[in-house]
N, CA, C and O of each residue as an XYZ file, in Angstrom:
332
protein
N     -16.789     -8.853      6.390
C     -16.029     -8.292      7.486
C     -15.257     -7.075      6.980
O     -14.604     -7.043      5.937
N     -15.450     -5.867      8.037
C     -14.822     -4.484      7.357
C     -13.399     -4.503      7.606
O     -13.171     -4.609      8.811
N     -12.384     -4.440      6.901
C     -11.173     -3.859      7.651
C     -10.585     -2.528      8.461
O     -10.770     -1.362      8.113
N      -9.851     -2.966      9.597
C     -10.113     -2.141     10.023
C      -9.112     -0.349      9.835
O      -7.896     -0.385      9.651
N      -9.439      0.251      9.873
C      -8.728      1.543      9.406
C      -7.338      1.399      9.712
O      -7.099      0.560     10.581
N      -6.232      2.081      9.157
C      -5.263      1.706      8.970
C      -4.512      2.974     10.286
O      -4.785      4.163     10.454
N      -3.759      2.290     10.838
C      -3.459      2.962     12.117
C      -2.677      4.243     12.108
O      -1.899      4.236     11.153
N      -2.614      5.133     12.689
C      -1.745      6.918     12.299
C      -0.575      6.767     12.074
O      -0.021      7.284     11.104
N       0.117      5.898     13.088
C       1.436      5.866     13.028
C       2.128      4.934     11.549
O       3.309      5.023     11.213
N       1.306      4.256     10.980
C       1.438      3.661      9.569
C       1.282      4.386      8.695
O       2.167      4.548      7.856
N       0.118      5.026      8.645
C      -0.200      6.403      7.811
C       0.437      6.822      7.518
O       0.550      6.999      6.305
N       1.581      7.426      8.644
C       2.402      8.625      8.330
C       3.238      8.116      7.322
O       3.524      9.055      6.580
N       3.801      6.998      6.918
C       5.561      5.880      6.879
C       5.171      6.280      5.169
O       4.053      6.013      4.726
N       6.358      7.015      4.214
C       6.506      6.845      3.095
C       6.312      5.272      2.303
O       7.025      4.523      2.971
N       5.922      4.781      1.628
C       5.630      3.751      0.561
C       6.863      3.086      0.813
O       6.822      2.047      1.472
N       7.841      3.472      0.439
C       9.507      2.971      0.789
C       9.542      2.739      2.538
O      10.005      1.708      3.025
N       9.162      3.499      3.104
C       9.414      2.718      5.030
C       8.639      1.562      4.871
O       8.966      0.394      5.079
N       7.252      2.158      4.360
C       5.947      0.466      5.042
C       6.756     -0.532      4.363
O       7.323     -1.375      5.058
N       6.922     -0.558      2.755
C       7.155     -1.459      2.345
C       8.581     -2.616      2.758
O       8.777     -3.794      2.460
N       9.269     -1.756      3.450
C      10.661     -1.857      4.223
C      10.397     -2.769      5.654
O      10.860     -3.864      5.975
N       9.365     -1.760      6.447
C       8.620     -2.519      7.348
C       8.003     -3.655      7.220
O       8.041     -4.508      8.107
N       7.301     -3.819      6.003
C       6.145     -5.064      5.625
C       7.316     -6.016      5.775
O       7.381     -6.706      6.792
N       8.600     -6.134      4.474
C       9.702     -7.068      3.954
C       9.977     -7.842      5.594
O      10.034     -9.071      5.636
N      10.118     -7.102      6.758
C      10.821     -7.400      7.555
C      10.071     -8.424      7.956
O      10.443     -9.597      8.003
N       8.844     -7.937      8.296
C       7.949     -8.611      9.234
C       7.501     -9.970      8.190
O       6.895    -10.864      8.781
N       7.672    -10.114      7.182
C       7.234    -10.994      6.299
C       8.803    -11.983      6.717
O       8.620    -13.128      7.129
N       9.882    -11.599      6.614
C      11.078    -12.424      6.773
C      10.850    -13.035      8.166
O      11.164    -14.209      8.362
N      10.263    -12.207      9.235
C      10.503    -12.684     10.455
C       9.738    -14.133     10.775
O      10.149    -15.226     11.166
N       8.095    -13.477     10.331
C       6.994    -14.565     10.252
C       7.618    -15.968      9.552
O       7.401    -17.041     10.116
N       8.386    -15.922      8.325
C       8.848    -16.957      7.620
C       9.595    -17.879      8.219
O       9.622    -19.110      8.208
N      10.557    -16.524      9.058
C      11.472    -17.895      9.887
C      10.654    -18.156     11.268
O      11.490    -18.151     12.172
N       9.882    -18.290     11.578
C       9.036    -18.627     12.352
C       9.263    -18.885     14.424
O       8.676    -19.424     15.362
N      10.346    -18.177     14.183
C      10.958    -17.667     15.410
C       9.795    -17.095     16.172
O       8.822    -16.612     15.591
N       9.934    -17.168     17.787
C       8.962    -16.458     18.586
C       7.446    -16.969     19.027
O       6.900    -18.066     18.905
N       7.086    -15.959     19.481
C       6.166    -16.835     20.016
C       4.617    -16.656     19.535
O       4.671    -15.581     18.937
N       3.096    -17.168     19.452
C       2.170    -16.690     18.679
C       1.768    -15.468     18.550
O       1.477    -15.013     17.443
N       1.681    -14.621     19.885
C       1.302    -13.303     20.380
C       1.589    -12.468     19.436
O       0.880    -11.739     18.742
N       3.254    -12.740     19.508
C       3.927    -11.688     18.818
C       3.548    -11.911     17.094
O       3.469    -10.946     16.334
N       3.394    -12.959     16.764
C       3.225    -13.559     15.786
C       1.860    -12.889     14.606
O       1.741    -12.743     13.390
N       1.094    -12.651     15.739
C       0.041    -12.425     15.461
C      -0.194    -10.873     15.411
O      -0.719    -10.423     14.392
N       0.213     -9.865     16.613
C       0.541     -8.642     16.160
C       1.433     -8.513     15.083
O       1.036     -7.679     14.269
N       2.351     -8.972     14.833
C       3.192     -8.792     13.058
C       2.772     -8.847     12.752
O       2.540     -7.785     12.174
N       1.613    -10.148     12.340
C       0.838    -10.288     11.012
C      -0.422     -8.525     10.870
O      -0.703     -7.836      9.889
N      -0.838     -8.414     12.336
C      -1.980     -7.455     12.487
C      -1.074     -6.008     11.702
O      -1.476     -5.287     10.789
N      -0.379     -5.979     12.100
C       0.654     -4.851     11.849
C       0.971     -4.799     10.606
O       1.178     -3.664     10.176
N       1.118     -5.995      9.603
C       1.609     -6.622      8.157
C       0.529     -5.924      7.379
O       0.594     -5.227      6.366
N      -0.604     -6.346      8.216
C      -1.786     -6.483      7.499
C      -1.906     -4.944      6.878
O      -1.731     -4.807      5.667
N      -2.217     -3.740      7.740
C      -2.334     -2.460      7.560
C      -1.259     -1.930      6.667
O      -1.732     -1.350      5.689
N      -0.237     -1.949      6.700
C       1.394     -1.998      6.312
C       0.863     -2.315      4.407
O       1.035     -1.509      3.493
N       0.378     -3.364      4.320
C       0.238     -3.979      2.927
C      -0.825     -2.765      2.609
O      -0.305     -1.880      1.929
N      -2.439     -2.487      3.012
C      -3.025     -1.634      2.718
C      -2.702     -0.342      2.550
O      -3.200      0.454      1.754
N      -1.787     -0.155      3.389
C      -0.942      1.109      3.136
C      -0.351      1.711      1.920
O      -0.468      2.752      1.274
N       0.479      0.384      1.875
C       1.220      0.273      0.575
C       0.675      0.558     -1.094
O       1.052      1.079     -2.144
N      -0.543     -0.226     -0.464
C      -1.516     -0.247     -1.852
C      -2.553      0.724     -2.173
O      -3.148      0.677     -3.250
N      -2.789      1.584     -1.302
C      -3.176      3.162     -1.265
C      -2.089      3.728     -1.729
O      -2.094      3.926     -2.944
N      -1.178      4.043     -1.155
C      -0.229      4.662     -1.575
C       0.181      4.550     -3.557
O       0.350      5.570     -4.224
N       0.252      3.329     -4.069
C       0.284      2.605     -4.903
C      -0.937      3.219     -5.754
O      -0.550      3.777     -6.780
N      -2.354      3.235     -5.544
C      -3.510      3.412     -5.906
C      -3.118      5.049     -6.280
O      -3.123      5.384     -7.464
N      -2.762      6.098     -5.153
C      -2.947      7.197     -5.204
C      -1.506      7.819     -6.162
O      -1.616      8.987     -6.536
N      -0.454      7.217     -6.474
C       0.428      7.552     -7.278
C      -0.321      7.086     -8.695
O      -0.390      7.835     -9.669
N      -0.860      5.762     -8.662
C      -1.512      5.637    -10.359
C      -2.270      6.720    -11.074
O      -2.057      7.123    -12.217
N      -3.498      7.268     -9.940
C      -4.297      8.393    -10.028
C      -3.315      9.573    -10.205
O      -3.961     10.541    -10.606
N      -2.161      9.834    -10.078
C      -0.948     11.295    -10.132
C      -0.477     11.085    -11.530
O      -0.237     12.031    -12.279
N      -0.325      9.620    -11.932
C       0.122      9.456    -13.310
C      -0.971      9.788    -14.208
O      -0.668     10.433    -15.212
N      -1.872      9.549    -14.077
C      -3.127      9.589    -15.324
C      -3.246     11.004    -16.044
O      -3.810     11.821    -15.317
N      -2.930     11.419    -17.065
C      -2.704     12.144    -17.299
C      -3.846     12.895    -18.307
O      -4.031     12.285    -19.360
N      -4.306     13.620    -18.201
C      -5.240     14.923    -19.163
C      -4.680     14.892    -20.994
O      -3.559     15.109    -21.455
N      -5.666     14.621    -21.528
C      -5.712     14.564    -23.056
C      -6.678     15.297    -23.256
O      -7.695     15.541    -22.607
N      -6.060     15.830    -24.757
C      -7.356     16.976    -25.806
C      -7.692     15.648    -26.565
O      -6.739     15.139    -27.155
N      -9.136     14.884    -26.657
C      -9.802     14.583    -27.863
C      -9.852     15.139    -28.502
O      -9.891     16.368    -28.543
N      -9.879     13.769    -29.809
C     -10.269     14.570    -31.177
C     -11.441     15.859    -31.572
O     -11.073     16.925    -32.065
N     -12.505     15.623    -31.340
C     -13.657     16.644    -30.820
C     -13.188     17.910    -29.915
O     -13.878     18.928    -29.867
N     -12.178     17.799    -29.324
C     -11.827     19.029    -28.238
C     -11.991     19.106    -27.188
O     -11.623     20.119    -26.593
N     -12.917     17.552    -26.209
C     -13.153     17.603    -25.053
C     -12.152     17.344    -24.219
O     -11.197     16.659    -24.583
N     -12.247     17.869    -22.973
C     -11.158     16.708    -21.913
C     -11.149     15.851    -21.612
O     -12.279     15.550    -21.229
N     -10.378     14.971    -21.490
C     -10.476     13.427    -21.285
C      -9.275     12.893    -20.381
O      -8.194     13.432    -20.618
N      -9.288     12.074    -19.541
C      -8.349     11.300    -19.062
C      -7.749     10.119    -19.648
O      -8.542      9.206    -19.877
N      -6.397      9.899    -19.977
C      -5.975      8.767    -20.301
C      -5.247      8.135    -19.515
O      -4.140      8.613    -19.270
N      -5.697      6.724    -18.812
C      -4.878      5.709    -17.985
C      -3.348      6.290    -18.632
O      -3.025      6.867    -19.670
N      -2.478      5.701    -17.173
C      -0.940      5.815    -17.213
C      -0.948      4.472    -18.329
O      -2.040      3.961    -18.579
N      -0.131      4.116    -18.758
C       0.157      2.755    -19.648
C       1.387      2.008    -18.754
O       2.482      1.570    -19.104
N       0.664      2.065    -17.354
C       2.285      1.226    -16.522
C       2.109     -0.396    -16.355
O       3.127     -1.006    -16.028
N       0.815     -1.202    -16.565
C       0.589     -2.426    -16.412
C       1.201     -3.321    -17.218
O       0.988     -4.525    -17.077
């Protein structure tokens, strides 16, 4: 099953909003207030929110990786060392 593309108005939200957004909707779901509907758009909404996050996440690792001279003289990429 494909997921589905992550919606514009999520797109736009800095790493710090989604992830702000995600926290909430994760607290709300927990306390389990409300009714399924809504329940279920949070989660739909969570869902993209998390992918978001982790693009975002993905595409800062790729900003860290940084360009090295090998020994030989070629160019090379070396992973960030953040894990």
């Amino acid at each position: 099953m494909a997921e589905s593309p992550i919606p514009a108005d999520v797109a736009k939200l800095s790493f710090e909003d989604a992830l702000k957004e995600l926290e909430l909707i994760v607290r709300q779901l927990e306390d389990g207030k409300g009714n399924l509907d809504d329940a279920i758009k949070s989660y739909t909404r969570g869902a993209a929110l998390k992918r978001h996050c982790e693009a975002k996440l993905a595409e800062a690792k790729a900003k860290i990786d940084k360009i090295v001279l090998g020994q030989s003289g070629p160019i090379g990429l070396e992973p960030a060392k953040i894990d």
